[in-house]
N, C-alpha and C positions, 0 to 999 in steps of 0.2 A: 504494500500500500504506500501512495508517495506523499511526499508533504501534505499536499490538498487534501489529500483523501483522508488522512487525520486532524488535518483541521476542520472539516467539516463533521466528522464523527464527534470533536470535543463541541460546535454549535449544536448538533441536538443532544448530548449529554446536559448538555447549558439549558435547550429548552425544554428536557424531561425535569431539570431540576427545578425550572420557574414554574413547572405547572404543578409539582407537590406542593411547593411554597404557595401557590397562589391563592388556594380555600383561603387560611390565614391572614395576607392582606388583604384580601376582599373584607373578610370579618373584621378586621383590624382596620379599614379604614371606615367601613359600614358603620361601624357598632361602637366605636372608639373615639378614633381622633375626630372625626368629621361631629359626631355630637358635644366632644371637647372645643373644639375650636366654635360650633353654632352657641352652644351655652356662654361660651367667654365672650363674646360679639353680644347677645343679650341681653347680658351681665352691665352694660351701660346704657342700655335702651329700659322704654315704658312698654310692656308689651304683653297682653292679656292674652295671646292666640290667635284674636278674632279680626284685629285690626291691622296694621303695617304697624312695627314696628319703630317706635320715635327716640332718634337719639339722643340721651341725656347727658354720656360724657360720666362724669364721676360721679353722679349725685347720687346716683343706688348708694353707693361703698359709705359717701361720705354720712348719708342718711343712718345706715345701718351703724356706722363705729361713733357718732356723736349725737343720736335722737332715740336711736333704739329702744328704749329698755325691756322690751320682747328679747332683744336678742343678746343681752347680755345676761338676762335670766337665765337664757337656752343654753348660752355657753359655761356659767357656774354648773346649774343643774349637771349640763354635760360630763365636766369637768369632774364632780362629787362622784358620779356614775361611774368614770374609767377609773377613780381612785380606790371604790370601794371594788366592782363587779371584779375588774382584771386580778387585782392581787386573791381573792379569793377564788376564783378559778383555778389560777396559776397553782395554789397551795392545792386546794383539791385534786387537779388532775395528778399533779406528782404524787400526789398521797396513795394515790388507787392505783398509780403505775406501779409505785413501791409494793403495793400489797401483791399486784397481779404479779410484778416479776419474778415473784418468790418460784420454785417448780412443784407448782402443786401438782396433782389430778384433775383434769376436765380445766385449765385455766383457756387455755382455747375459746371452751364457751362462755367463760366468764369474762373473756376481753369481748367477745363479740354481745354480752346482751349488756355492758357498760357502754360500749359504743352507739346501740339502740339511741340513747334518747338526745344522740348529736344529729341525729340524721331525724329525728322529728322536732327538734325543738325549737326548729326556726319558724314554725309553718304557724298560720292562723289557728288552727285548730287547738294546739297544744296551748297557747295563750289564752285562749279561752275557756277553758280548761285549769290553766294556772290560776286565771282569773274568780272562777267559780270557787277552788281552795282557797281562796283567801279572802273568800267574801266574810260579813259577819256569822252567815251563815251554814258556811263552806266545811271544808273535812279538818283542817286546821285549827280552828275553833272549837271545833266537835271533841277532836283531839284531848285540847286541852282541859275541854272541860273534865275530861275523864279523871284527872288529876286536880280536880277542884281547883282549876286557875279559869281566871275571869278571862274571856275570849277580846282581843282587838277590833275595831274597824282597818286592817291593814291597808287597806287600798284608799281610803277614807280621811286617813289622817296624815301630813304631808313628812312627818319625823320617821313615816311606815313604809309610807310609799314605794320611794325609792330602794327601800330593802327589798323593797318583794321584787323589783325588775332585776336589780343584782344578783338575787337569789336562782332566779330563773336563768340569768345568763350561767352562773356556776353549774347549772343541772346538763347544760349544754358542754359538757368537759369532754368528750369522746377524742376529736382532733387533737390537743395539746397531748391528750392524754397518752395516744398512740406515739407519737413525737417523744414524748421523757420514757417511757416502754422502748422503745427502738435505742436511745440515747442510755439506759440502763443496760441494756442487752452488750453494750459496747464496750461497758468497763470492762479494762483487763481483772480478769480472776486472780491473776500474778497477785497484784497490788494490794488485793484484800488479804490474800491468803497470807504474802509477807506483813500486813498490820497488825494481823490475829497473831501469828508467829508473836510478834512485837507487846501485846496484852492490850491491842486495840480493844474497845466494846462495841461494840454496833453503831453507838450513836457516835462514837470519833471515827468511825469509817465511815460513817454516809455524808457527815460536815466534811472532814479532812479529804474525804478520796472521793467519793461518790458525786457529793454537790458541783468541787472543781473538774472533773470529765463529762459533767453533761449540763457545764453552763451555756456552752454553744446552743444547745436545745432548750436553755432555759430563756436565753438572749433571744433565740429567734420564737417560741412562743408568746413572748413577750412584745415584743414588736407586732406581731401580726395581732393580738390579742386586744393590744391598746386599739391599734387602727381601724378593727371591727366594733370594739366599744365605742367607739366616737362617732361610727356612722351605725348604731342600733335606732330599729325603728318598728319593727312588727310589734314586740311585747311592750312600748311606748303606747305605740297606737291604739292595741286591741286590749290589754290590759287596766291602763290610765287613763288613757287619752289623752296622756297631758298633765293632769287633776292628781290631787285635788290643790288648787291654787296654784295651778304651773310647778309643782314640787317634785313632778317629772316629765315639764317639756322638754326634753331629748331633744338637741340641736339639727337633728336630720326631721322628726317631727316637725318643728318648727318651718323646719324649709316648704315639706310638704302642705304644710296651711295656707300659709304666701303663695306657693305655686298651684295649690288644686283646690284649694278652699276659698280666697281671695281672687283666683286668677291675676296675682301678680308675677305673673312667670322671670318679668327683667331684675326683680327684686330677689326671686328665688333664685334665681343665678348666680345672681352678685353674692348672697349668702354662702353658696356651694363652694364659688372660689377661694369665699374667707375661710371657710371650712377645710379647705382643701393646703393653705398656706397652715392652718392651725395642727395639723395631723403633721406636714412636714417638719414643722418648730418641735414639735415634742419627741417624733422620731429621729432628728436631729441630734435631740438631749442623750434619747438612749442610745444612738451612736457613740456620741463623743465621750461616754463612759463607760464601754464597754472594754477597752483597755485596761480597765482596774480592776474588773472580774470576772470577765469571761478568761478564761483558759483554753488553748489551740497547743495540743499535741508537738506542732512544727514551730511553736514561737521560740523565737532565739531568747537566750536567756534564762 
């Protein structure tokens, strides 16, 4: 075969390869960028849907960061929400990893019916559901009564509230779960075995040895954990609504009212984007301190 003849064989190698890639940017620029760049264009327009959109220039942004007080509610509430829901999640899933990683019998099916209620617990349904336990007179109350404690308005009263959306997001642990399971699975056995040699106890092998080899997986649960907490909005919506006294409008809620409840779409825009600058600032933070306890196998030093 002569030169030509291989260079033409690598042109459709080239155009077998553009057409697996292509599915992907078709979605990617359908479903992605093209609604990222129409929302940010928005994002300084007046624009209910119905009409041609009128250009404002800054005044969304400016409106929202100095008249708001909607959305500086949204943003504390938010904020109380990722402080409380994340780290109680994070604590749980590892808890139940630790439990499952032990080698028991049948553990197989006890990873798979724990993983169960990640793969429902995003959905309408399940909030509603949540919702009905914590009425005043839901299963949670009934509960208690069994032990002569006087029962809550959980959903009711706004010091309650937001415990009950955290609480639901913690029940959702399946993902991180599996994640600190895979990242315990990886500790060397060496390590332990010399600490036990050494009259390690348990609990100074899981602080000392265990915690430092699956901080990588504690780091990156963590990260995606927060970034999901910040954009939570089904158990918001179907659970609260918001109530009682905005003491769980959720800042993605929040958007959602302005956009589909107001028909301010140029307004919900400009929210998304602050939203979206506010998620980079924080994942920033746990960035830039992730060199002081995460641990990597390969780090010099």
């Amino acid at each position: 075969m002569g030169t030509k003849g291989r260079l033409q064989k690598k042109k459709r190698r080239r155009s077998y390869d553009f057409l697996f890639v292509l599915p992907w940017v078709i979605g990617f620029l359908c479903f992605t960028l093209i609604p990222y760049a129409y929302s940010f264009y928005i994002s300084f327009t007046k624009y209910n849907m119905i009409g041609t959109a009128k250009w404002i220039g800054l005044d969304n942004y400016i409106e929202i960061l100095t008249k708001d007080a909607y959305f500086r509610q949204a943003l504390v509430v938010t904020i109380k929400y990722v402080i409380i829901s994340v780290p109680l999640k994070m604590f749980f899933s590892l808890l139940v990893a630790v439990m499952l990683n032990n080698k028991l019998s049948g553990s197989k099916i006890y990873r798979t019916i724990y993983y169960i209620p990640s793969l429902l617990g995003s959905s309408v349904a399940i909030s509603v559901v949540w919702k009905a336990m914590f009425r005043k007179d839901g299963v949670i109350n009934a509960f208690l009564a069994l032990f002569g404690i006087q029962g809550l308005e959980w959903i009711g009263t706004p010091s309650t509230a937001l415990w009950v959306l955290a609480l639901l997001a913690m029940w959702q642990f399946g993902s991180p779960m599996l994640i600190f399971l895979a990242g315990l699975n990886q500790v060397p056995s060496s390590l332990l075995e010399a600490a036990e040699v050494d009259g390690a106890t348990g609990i100074r092998k899981f602080f000392h040895i265990t915690l430092p080899m699956i901080s990588p997986m504690i780091f990156f649960n963590l990260v995606m954990q927060m970034i999901g907490a910040f954009q939570t909005f089904t158990s918001a919506m179907m659970v609260t609504n918001g109530g009682p006294v905005n003491s769980t409008l959720l800042y993605v809620l929040y958007i959602y009212n302005e956009g589909f409840t107001k028909y301010n779409f140029g307004y919900a825009a400009a929210l998304s984007w602050i939203l979206f600058v506010i998620i980079m600032f924080f994942t920033m933070i746990v960035f830039k301190t992730q060199n002081k306890w995460v641990y990597y196998e390969n780090q010099e030093g």
